[in-house]
C-alpha positions as a Python dict, from the first residue, in 0.01 Angstrom:
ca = {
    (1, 'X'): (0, 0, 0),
    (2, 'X'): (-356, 88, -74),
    (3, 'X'): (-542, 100, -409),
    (4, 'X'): (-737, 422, -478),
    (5, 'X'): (-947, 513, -731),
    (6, 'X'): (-1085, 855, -867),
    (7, 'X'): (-1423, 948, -892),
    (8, 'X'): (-1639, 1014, -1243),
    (9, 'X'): (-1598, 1313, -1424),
    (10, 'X'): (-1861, 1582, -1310),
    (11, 'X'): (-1923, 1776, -1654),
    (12, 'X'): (-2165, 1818, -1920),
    (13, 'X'): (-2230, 1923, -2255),
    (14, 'X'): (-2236, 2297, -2122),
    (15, 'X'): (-1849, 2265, -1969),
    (16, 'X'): (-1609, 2532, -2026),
    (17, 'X'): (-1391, 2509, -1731),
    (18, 'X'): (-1244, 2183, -1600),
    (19, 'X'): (-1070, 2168, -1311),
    (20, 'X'): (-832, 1840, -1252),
    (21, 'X'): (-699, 1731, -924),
    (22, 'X'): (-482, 1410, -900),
    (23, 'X'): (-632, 1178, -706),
    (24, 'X'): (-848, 1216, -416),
    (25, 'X'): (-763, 1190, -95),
    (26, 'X'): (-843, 951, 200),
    (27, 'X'): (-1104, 1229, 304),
    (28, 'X'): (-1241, 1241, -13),
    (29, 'X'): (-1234, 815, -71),
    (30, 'X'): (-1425, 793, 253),
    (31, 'X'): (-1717, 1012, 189),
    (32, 'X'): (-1752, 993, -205),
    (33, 'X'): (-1696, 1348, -272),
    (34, 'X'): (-1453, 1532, -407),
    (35, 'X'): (-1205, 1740, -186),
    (36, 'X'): (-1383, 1630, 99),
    (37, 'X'): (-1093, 1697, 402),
    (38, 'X'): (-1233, 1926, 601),
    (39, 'X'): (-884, 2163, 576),
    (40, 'X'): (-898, 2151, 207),
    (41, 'X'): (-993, 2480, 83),
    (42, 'X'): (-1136, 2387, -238),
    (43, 'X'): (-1465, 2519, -187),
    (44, 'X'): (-1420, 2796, 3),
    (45, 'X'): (-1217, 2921, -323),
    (46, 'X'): (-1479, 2866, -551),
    (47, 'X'): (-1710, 3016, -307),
    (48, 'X'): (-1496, 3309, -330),
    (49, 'X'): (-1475, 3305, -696),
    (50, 'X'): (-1791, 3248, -810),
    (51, 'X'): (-1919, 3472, -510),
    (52, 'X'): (-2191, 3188, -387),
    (53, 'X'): (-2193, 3012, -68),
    (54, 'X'): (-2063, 2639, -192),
    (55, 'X'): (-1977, 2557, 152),
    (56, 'X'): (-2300, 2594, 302),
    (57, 'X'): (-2495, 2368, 37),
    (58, 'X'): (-2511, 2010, 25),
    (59, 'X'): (-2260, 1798, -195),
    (60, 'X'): (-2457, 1699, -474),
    (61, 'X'): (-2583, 2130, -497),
    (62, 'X'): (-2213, 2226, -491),
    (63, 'X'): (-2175, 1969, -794),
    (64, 'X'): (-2529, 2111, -973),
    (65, 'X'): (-2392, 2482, -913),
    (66, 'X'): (-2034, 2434, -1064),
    (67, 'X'): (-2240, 2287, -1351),
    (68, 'X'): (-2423, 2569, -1359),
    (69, 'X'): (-2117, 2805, -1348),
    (70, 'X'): (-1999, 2568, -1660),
    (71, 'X'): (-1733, 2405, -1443),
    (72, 'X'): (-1689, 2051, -1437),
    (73, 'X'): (-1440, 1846, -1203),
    (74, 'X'): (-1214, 1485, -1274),
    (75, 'X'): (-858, 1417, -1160),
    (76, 'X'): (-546, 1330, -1375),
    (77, 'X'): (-520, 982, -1185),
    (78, 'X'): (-734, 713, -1276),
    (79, 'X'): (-573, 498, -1023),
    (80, 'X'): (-308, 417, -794),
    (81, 'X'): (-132, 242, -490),
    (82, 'X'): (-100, 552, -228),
    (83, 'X'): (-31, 552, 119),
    (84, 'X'): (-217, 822, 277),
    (85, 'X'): (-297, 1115, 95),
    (86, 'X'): (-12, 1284, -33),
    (87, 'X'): (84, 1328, -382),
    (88, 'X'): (437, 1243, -314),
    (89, 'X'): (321, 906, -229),
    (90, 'X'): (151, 823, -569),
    (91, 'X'): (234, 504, -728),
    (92, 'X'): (177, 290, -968),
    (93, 'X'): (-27, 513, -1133),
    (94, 'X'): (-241, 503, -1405),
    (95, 'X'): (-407, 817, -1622),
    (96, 'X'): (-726, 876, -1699),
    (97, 'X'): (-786, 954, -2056),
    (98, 'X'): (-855, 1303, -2060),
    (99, 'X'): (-803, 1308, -2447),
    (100, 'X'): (-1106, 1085, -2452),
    (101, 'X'): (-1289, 1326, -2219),
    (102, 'X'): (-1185, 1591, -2392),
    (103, 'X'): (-1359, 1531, -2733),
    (104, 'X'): (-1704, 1475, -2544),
    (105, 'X'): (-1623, 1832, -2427),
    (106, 'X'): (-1720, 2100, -2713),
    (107, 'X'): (-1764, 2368, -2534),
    (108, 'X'): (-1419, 2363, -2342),
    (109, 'X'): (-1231, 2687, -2304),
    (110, 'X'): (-993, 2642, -1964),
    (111, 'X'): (-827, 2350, -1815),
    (112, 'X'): (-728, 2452, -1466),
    (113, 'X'): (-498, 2229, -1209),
    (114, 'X'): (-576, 2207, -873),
    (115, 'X'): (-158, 2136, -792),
    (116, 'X'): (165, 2111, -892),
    (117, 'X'): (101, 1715, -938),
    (118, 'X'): (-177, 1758, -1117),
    (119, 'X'): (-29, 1994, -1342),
    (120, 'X'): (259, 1820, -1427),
    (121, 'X'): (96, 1476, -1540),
    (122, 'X'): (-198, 1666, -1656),
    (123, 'X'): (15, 1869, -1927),
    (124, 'X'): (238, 1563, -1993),
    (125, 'X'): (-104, 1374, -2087),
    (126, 'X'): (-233, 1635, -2290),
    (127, 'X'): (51, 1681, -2477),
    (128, 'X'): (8, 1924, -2795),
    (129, 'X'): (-335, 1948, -2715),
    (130, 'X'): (-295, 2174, -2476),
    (131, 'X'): (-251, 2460, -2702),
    (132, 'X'): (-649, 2434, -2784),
    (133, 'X'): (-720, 2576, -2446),
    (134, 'X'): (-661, 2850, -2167),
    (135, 'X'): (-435, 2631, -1924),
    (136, 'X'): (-441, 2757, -1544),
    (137, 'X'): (-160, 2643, -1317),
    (138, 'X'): (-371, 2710, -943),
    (139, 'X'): (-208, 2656, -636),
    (140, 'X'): (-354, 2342, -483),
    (141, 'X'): (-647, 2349, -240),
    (142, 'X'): (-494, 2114, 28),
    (143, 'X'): (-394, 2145, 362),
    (144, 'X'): (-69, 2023, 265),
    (145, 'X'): (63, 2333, 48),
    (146, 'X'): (39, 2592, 322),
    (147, 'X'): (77, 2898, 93),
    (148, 'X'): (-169, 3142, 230),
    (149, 'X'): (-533, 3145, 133),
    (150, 'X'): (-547, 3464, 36),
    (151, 'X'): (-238, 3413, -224),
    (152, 'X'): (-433, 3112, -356),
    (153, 'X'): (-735, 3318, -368),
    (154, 'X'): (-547, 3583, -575),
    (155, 'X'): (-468, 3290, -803),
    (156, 'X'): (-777, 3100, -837),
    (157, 'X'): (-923, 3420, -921),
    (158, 'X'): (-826, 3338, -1275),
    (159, 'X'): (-1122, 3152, -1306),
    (160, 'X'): (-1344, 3415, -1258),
    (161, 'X'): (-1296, 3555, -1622),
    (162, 'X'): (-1487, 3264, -1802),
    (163, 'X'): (-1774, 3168, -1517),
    (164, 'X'): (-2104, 3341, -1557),
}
């Protein structure tokens, strides 16, 4: 079973919106970016959301533009033995500290999951924390939930009422 690892937080001082994932993907592993699959749908949401064309800029613009927008981007998962991509397959797992990242983040209004798997540890992690902010349960992004994009759309919408 292979090790994965997550990537570094994207955020900054200006942060109000941070979106966790769980881990990232084979995809993802392979070209050092996040939610890199081709049939992950992650940026064509926030393209829709924040109503600018992520898709069509390069990697490290879609990461200066979410920054921009005051959204930053990490994963619950710090690290763990997965076969293939799926969340189901997550092992051996071990957290990242949000808590940690948290108090680096003043200006943190909305934690949003990207996934049921990410929502669950995420909110286990956080604890009673999670009262000090706007929590947003999305659908995830991947291929692999196949709930239509236009019912994840009406969900990731949520984001929408904190970006600039």
């Amino acid at each position: 079973m292979n090790a994965k690892h997550c990537f570094p937080p994207v955020v900054d001082k200006h942060t109000e919106i941070l979106i966790l994932g769980s881990l990232p993907g084979d995809a993802s592993l392979a070209q050092q970016q996040y939610y890199a699959h081709p049939q992950n749908r992650f940026w064509h949401l926030l393209s829709d959301v924040l109503q600018n064309k992520l898709v069509e800029q390069a990697y490290e613009q879609r990461l200066q533009t979410l920054l921009e927008h005051r959204i930053g981007l990490w994963d619950v998962v710090a690290n763990a033995k997965r076969e293939g991509s799926l969340d189901s397959q997550i092992k051996s797992r071990q957290d990242n500290d949000l808590l940690a990242l948290l108090t680096q983040l003043t200006s943190l209004k909305t934690i949003a999951f990207n996934g049921g798997t990410a929502s669950k540890l995420g909110l286990k992690i956080l604890g009673s924390n999670a009262s000090r902010y706007r929590i947003l349960q999305l659908p995830s992004s991947s291929p692999a939930f196949t709930l239509a994009y236009a019912a994840k759309l009406a969900q990731w919408k949520q984001l929408s009422l904190q970006t600039i």
